[in-house]
C-alpha positions in Angstrom: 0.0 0.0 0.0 1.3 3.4 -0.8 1.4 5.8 1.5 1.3 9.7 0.0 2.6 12.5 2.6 -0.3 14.6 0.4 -2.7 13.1 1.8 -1.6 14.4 5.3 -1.5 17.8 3.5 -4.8 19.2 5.8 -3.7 17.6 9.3 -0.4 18.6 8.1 -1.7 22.3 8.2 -4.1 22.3 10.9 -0.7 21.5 13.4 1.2 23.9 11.9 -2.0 27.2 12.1 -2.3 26.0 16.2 0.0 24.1 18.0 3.1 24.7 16.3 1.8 28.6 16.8 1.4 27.8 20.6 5.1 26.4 20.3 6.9 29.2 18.3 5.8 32.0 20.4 6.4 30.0 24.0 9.7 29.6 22.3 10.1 33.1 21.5 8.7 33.9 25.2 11.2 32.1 26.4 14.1 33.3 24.3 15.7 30.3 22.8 14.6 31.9 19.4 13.9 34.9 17.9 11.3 36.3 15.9 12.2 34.9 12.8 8.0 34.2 11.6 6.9 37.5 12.4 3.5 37.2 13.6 3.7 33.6 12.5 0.2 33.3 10.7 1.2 35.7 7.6 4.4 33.4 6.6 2.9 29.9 7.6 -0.6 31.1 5.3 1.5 31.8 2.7 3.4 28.7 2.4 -0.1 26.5 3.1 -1.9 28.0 0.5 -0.6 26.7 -2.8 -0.5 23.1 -1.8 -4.0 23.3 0.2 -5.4 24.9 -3.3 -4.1 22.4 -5.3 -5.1 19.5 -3.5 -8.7 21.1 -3.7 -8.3 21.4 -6.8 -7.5 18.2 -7.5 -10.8 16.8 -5.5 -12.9 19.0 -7.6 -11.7 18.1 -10.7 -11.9 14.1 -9.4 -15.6 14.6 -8.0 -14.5 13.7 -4.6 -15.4 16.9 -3.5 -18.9 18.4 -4.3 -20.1 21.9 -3.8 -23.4 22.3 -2.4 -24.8 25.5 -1.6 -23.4 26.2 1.6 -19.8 26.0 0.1 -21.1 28.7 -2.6 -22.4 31.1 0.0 -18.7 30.9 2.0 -17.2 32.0 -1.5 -19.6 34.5 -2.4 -19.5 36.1 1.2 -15.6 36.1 0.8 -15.8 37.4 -2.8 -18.5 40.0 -1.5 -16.2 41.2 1.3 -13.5 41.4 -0.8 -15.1 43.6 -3.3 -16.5 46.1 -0.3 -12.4 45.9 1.0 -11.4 47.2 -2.3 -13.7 49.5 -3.3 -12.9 51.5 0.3 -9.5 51.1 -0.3 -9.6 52.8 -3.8 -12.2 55.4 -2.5 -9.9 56.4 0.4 -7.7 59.3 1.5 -6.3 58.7 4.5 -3.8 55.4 2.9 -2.1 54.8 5.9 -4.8 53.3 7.9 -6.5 52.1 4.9 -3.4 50.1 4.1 -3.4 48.7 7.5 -6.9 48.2 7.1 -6.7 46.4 3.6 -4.0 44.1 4.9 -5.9 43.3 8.1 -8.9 42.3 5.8 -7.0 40.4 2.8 -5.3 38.2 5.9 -8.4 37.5 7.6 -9.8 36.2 4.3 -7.1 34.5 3.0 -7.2 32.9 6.8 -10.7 31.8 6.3 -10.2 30.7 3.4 -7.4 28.5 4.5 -9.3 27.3 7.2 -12.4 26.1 5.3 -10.2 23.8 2.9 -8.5 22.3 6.3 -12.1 21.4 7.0 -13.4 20.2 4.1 -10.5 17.6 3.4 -9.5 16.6 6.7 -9.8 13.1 7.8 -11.5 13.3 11.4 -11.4 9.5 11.7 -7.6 9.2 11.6 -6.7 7.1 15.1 -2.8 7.9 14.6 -3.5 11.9 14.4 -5.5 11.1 17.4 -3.5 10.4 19.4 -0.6 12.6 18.3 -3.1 15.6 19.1 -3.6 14.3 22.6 0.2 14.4 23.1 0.7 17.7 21.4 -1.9 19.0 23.5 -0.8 17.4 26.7 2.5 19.7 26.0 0.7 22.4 25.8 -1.2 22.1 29.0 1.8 21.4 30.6 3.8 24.8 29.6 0.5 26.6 30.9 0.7 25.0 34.0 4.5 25.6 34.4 5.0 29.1 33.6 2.0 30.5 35.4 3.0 34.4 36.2 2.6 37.2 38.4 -0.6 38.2 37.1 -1.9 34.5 38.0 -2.2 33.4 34.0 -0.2 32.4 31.8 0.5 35.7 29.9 4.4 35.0 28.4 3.8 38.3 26.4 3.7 40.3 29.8 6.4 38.2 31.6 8.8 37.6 28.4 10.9 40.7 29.5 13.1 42.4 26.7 11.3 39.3 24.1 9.0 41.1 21.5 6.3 40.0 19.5 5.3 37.2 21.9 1.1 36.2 21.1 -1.4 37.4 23.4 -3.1 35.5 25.7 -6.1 35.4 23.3 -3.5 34.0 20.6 -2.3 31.0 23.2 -5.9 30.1 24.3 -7.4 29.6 20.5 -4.9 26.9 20.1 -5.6 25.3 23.2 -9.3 25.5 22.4 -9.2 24.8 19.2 -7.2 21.1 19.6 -9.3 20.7 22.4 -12.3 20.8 20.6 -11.0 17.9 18.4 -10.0 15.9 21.0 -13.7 15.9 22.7 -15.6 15.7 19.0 -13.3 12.3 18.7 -14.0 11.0 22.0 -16.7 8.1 22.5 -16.1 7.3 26.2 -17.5 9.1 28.9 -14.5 9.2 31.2 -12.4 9.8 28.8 -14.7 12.9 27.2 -14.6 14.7 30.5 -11.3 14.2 31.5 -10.1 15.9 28.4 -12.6 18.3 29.2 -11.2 19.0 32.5 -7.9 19.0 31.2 -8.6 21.7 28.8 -11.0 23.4 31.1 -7.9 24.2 33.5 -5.6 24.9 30.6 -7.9 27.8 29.4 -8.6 28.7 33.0 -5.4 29.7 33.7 -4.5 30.3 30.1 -6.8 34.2 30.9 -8.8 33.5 27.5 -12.2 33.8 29.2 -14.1 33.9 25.7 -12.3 30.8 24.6 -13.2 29.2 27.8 -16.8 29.7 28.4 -17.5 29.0 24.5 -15.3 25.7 25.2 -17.3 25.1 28.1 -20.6 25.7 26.2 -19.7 23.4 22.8 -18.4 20.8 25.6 -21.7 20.8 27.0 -23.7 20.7 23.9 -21.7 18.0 22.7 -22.1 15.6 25.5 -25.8 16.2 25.1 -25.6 14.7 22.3 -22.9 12.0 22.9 -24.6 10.7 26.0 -27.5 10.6 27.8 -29.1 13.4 28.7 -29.2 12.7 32.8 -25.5 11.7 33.0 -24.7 15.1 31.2 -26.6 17.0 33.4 -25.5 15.5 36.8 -22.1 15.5 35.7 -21.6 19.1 34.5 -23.9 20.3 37.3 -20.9 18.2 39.4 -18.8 20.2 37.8 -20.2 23.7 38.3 -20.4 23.0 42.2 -17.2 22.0 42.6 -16.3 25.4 41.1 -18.0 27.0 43.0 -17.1 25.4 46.5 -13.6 25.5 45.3 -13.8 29.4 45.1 -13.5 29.8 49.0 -10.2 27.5 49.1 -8.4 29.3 46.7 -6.3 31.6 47.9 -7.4 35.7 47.7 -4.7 36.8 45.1 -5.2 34.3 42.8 -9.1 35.0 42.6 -8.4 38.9 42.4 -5.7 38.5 39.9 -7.1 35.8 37.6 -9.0 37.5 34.6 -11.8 34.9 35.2 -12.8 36.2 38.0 -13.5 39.5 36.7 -16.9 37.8 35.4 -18.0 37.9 38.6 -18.2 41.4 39.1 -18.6 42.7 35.4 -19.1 46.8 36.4 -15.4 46.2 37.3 -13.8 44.7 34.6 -12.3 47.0 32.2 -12.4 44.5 29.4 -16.2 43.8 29.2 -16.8 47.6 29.9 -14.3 48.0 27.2 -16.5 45.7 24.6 -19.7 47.3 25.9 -18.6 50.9 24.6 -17.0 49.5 21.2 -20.9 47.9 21.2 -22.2 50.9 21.6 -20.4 52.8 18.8 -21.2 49.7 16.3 -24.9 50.4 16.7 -24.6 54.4 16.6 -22.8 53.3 12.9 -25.5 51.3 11.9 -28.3 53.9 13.1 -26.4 56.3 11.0 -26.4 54.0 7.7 -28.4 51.1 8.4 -28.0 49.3 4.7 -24.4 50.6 4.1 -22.4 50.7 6.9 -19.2 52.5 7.3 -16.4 50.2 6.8 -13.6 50.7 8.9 -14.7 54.0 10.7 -13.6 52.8 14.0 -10.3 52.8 12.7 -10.3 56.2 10.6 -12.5 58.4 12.5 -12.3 57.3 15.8 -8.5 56.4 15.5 -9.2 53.3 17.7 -6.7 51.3 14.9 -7.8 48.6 13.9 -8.1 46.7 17.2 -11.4 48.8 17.8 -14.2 46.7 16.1 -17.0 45.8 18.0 -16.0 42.0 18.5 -19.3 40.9 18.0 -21.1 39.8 14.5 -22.4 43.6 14.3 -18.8 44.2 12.6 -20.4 42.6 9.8 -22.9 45.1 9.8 -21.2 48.0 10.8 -18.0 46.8 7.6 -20.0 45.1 5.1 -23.3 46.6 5.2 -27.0 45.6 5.6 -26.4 42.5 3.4 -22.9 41.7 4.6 -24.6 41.2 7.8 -27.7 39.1 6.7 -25.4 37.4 4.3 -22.9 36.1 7.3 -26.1 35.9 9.9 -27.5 33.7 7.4 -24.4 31.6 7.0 -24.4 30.3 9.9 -28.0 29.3 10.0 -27.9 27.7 7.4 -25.1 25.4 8.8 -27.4 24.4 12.1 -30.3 23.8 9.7 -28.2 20.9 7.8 -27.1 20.0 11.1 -30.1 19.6 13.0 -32.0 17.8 9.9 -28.9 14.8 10.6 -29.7 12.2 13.4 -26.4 11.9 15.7 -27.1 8.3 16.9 -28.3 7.0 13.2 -24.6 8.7 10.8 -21.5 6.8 10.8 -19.0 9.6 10.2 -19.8 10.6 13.8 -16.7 12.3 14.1 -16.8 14.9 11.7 -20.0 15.7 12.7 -19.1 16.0 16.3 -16.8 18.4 15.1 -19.3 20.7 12.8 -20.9 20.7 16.1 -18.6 21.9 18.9 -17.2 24.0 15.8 -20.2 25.7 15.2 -21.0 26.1 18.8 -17.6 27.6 19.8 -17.9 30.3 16.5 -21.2 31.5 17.1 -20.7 32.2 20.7 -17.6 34.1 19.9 -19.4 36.2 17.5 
């Protein structure tokens, strides 16, 4: 039997985009290299997409990959984003932030892009990429848990010292959620399910990501739902919740007042979710003031936020892409549940790949 390293091509990719991410920047945290990747994404994109293109290429032309209508809607969103990118780029003054701007849309694209290709030729059933995951992953776990810092997460761009570029936290915790999520879509054993759960639970926990976490937290929960039955679920994630809570007043005081966690408790005094509340705020007053066209990038031009100062919700659709750039993404994602609800989980055999549309789905919607 032949074996073809092409055919690894999307796992292949998938490690390099998240763990080896996770790895590069620990090692650049930790100084035994420098920043020779840049940001990391930019390069490594580059380098995946010709051989992720062809190889989709090649199942299209073979008929072992057919385009229904959800795959058409992703490409004509992207081609539809595209266009509105472009056309405010060529319409623009200020080219300095619109630069910025044009690369910080053309990268998020060519990301999703990317992404979607990893997803639509990856084999989810692979036992030997299994359990090289779960390894990989257990590494990663274990440098959270090792170089936990001052500020009670593990934040190696705060406590890297004279090292630059080092990922944020929010950088670290979408890898660990993200091979987490495959680990628990693969998973068929109760024990097993929630002890990677727990695993990855802590990880995040003390990883700061707290988005990453609760969305993890809700896919997990979703997922076992549908994995098991419905009363063992229940008893064993409300288990879960009370030990939390209990756990709360054996902890000792400076870890719960300098995780960023804990900040949920108390949200009038956590700068971050006032922060979001206010960016919020401004991406409804730009939709009240052009409700079908939006104002692409005005947070970044007008208010001089940069780039960083979207609303980090779905209503940047709205408030970059319009009334139909909105509906169009809105409508995306619906349609995604809609094929996924009409599928029985207990009555497929690929149950793997759809345990992952699932905790995938989840996990993005909840973000947005």
């Amino acid at each position: 039997m032949r074996i073809s390293i092409f055919r690894w091509i999307p796992e292949i990719s998938f490690l390099l985009l998240f763990p080896a991410f996770f790895f590069y920047h620990s090692l650049l945290a930790f100084g035994v290299i420098g920043p020779v990747l840049g940001g990391f994404f930019g390069p490594v994109t580059v380098i995946l997409i010709l051989p992720l293109s062809l190889m989709f290429a090649r199942g299209l032309w073979v008929k072992k990959i057919i385009l229904n209508k959800i795959d058409l809607l992703f490409f004509l969103l992207i081609g539809y984003s595209a266009s509105i990118v472009f056309i405010n780029y060529l319409m623009s003054t200020e080219l300095n932030i619109d630069h910025e701007l044009l690369n910080w849309s053309l990268s998020g694209f060519l990301f999703n892009v990317i992404l979607y290709i990893i997803a639509r030729t990856m084999n989810f059933e692979q036992k030997s990429f299994r359990s090289f995951g779960l390894l990989i992953f257990c590494s990663m776990s274990l440098i959270v848990f090792f170089n936990i810092g001052d500020s009670y997460i593990f934040y190696l761009a705060e406590d890297a010292g004279e090292s630059s570029g080092v990922a944020t936290y929010q950088g670290f915790g979408r890898s660990l959620a993200f091979m987490a999520l495959l680990l628990i879509a693969g998973e068929h054993k109760t024990k097993n399910f929630y002890l990677f759960f727990s695993l990855a639970a802590a990880a995040l926990f003390f990883n700061g990501a707290r988005s990453e976490l609760i969305a993890f937290t809700i896919s997990a929960a979703v997922l076992a739902f549908l994995k098991f039955k419905v009363r063992r679920a229940v008893a064993i994630s409300a288990t879960l919740l009370l030990l939390f809570y209990i756990s709360l007043n054996f902890l000792p005081t400076s870890l719960i007042e300098g995780n960023r966690l804990f900040e949920l408790l108390n949200i009038s005094d956590s700068t971050s979710a006032q922060s979001r509340i206010e960016l919020t705020n401004e991406a409804w007053r730009i939709i009240l003031r052009s409700p079908f066209f939006g104002d692409y990038g005005y947070y970044a031009r007008e208010n001089g936020g940069g780039i960083g100062a979207y609303s980090h919700n779905i209503l940047s659709a709205w408030t970059n892409l319009g009334l139909i750039g909105f509906i169009g993404w809105a409508g995306f994602c619906w349609l995604m549940l809609k094929h996924l609800m009409k599928i029985s989980y207990r009555n497929i055999s690929n149950k793997n790949f759809h345990s992952v549309c699932i905790v995938f789905w989840v996990f993005t919607v909840f973000i947005l």
